[in-house]
Every structure is written in structure tokens, then in C-alpha cells.
C-alpha positions in Angstrom: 78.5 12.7 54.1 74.7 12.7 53.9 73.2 9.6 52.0 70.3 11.5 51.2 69.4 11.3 47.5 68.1 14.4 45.5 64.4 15.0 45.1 63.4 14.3 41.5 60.2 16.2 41.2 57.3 14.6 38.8 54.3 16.2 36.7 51.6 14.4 35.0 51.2 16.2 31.8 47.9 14.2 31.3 46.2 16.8 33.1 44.4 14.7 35.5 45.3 15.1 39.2 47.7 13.6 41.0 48.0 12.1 44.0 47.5 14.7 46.7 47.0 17.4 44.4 43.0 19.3 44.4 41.4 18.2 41.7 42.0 20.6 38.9 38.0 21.2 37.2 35.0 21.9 39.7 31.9 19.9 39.5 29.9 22.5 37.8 32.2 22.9 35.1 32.1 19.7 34.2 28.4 19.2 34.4 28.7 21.7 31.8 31.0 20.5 29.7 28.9 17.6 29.5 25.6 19.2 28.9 27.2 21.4 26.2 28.7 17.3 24.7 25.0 16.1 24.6 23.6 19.4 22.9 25.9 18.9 20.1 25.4 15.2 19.9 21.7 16.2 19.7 22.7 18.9 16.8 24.6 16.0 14.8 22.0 14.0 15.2 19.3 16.3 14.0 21.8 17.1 11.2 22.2 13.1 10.5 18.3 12.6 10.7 17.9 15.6 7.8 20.6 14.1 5.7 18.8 11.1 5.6 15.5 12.1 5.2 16.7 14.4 2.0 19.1 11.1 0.6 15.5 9.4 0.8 13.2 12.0 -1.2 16.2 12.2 -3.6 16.2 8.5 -3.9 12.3 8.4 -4.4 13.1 11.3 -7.3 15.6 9.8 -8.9 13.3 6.7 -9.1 10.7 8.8 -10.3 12.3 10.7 -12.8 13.9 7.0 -14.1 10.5 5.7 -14.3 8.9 8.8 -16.5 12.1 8.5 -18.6 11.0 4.9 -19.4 7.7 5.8 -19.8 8.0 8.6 -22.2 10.2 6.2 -24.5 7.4 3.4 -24.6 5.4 6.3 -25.5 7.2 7.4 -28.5 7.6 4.2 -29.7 3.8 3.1 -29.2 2.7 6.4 -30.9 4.8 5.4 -34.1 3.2 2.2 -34.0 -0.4 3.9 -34.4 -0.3 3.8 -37.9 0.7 0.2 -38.2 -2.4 -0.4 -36.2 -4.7 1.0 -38.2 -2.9 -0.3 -41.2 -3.4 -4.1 -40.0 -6.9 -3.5 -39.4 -8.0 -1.4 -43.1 -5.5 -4.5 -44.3 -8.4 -7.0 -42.3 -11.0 -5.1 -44.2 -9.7 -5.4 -47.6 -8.6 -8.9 -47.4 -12.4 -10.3 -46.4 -12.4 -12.5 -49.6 -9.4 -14.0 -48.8 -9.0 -16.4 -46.1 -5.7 -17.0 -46.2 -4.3 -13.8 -46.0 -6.8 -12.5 -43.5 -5.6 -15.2 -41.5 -1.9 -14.4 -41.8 -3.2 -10.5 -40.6 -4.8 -11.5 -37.7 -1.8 -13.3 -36.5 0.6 -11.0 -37.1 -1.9 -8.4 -35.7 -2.3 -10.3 -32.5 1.4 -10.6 -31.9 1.7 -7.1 -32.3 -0.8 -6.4 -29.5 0.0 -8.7 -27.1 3.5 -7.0 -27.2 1.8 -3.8 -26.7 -0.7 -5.0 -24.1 2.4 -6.1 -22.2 4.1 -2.8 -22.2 0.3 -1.6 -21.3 -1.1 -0.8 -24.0 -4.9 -1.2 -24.1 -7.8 -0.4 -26.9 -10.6 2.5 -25.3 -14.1 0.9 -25.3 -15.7 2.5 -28.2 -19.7 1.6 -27.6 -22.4 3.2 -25.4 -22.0 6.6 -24.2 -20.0 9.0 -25.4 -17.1 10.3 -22.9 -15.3 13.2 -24.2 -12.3 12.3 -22.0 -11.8 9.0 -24.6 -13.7 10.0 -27.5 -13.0 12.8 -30.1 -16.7 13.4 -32.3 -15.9 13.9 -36.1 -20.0 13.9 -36.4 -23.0 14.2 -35.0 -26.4 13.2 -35.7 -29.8 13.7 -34.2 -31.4 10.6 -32.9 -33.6 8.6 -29.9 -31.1 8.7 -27.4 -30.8 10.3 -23.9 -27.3 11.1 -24.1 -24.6 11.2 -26.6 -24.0 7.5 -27.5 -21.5 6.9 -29.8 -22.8 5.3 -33.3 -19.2 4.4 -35.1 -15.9 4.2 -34.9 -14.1 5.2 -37.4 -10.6 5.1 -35.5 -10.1 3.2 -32.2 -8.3 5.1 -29.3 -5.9 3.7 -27.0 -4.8 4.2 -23.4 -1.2 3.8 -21.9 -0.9 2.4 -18.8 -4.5 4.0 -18.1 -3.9 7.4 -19.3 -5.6 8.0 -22.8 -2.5 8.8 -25.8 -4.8 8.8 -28.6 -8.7 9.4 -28.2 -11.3 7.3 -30.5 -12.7 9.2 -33.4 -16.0 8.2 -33.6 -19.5 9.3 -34.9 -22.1 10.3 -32.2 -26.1 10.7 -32.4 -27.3 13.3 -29.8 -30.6 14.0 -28.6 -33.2 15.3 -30.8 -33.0 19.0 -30.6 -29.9 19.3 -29.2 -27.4 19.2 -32.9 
């Protein structure tokens, strides 16, 4: 009787080699395998570097667009308020015999811009020369001047956060010669 015991015969199925086996990938092929690894982590991160860039501009717009939304609204509801404006100060006028109640205007008319002002809301400066950009001339009359200078105002203007909403109607002289 032979006391030899069978030959049981093993295989890695992990697919590296095994003892005394030749090594299953060349060198080459796995310099490129791992040039071929690096190009696509360089595609990913190109991709990755994109998609963060474009989540940052639609951040920015989405702030933007927020901030014109919020803007527009303090616009509408300034633009109503125009007339309440004008109201409080034609109420000034008319109430110049009366102490009292011009002095219950100009309170309430102070509150009501320094509300205004702190949204900012700011009067346009209605004296020197005339600047079509904040002015809007109902009239004109010759006079001694260089340049149009305006004479009266007959309605003040008003800027928003420094962009003009409602131009000054005011009377202008001109140069002589030039009406």
C-alpha cells in the first residue's frame, strides 16, 4: 500500500500570480493601464472643475436675479408713494398760516422720507445747471446765463439707489439767442 496522499490542485481566482507561476500582465500593459487611469482622473476632474465653475455663475444669477426682484418691488412701491410726496409738500404750502398744522406736516413728512432714504431713496439736486439726465424742462426762457440753469422747480425728481425714477420738472432760462 502506498501512503501517498492525492494531489489536491489549487487556483487563485484573484487573478494575481501565484507562487511559481509567470506573472500574468507585462510591464507595458500596465504602464498603460495606468496612464489610461490618470487620463480619466484628469477628464473627471476637468468635468468636476466645469461643474463648479457653472454651480458658481448660477449662484451669482440667482443672487442677481433675487436682488432685481427686490429692487423692482421697492420701486413700485416708492413710485406709488410719489404722489403722497408732492401732496405733503402743496399741503406745507397751504398750511403757512398755520403753525400748528405745518408742524404736524413736516413731521409726518420727515418720517416718510427717512423711511424712503433708508430704502435709498434720495431727492435730485434741483439748482445750477440744468442736466437733462435729471431734469425734464416744462419751460424755457431767455436770460444772462452761459448754460441752461435751471430757474424753478415746479416738481422735485428723485433717484433710487442712484439711478433717476422720476426726473425734476423744472423751469430753465437759456442763453440769449438760443430759445
Amino acid at each position: 500500500m502506498d501512503n501517498e496522499r492525492p494531489k489536491i490542485h489549487i487556483t487563485d481566482k484573484r487573478g494575481g500570480p501565484t507562487e511559481g507561476s509567470p506573472p500574468q500582465a507585462s510591464d507595458d500593459a500596465v504602464e498603460r493601464d495606468i496612464d489610461e487611469a490618470a487620463k480619466l482622473a484628469e477628464e473627471r476632474m476637468d468635468q468636476l472643475l466645469r461643474l463648479k465653475a457653472d454651480f458658481e455663475n448660477y449662484r451669482k444669477r440667482v443672487i442677481r436675479e433675487q436682488t432685481e426682484l427686490v429692487e423692482r418691488a421697492s420701486l413700485r412701491i416708492v413710485e406709488k408713494l410719489f404722489p403722497v410726496l408732492d401732496d405733503l409738500d402743496r399741503a406745507l404750502d397751504a398750511a403757512k398760516d398755520n403753525e400748528a398744522v405745518r408742524r404736524g406736516i413736516e413731521i409726518v413728512k420727515k418720517q416718510l422720507h427717512d423711511v424712503l432714504a433708508e430704502e435709498g431713496l434720495e431727492r435730485v439736486e434741483s439748482t445750477g445747471a440744468f442736466d437733462p439726465n435729471e431734469h425734464e424742462a416744462v419751460s424755457s426762457v431767455p436770460g444772462d446765463v452761459d448754460e441752461p440753469t435751471v430757474l424753478e422747480v415746479v416738481r422735485p425728481g428723485y433717484k433710487l439707489k442712484g439711478k433717476i425714477v422720476r426726473p425734476a420738472l423744472v423751469h430753465v432760462t437759456v442763453p440769449e439767442g438760443s430759445a
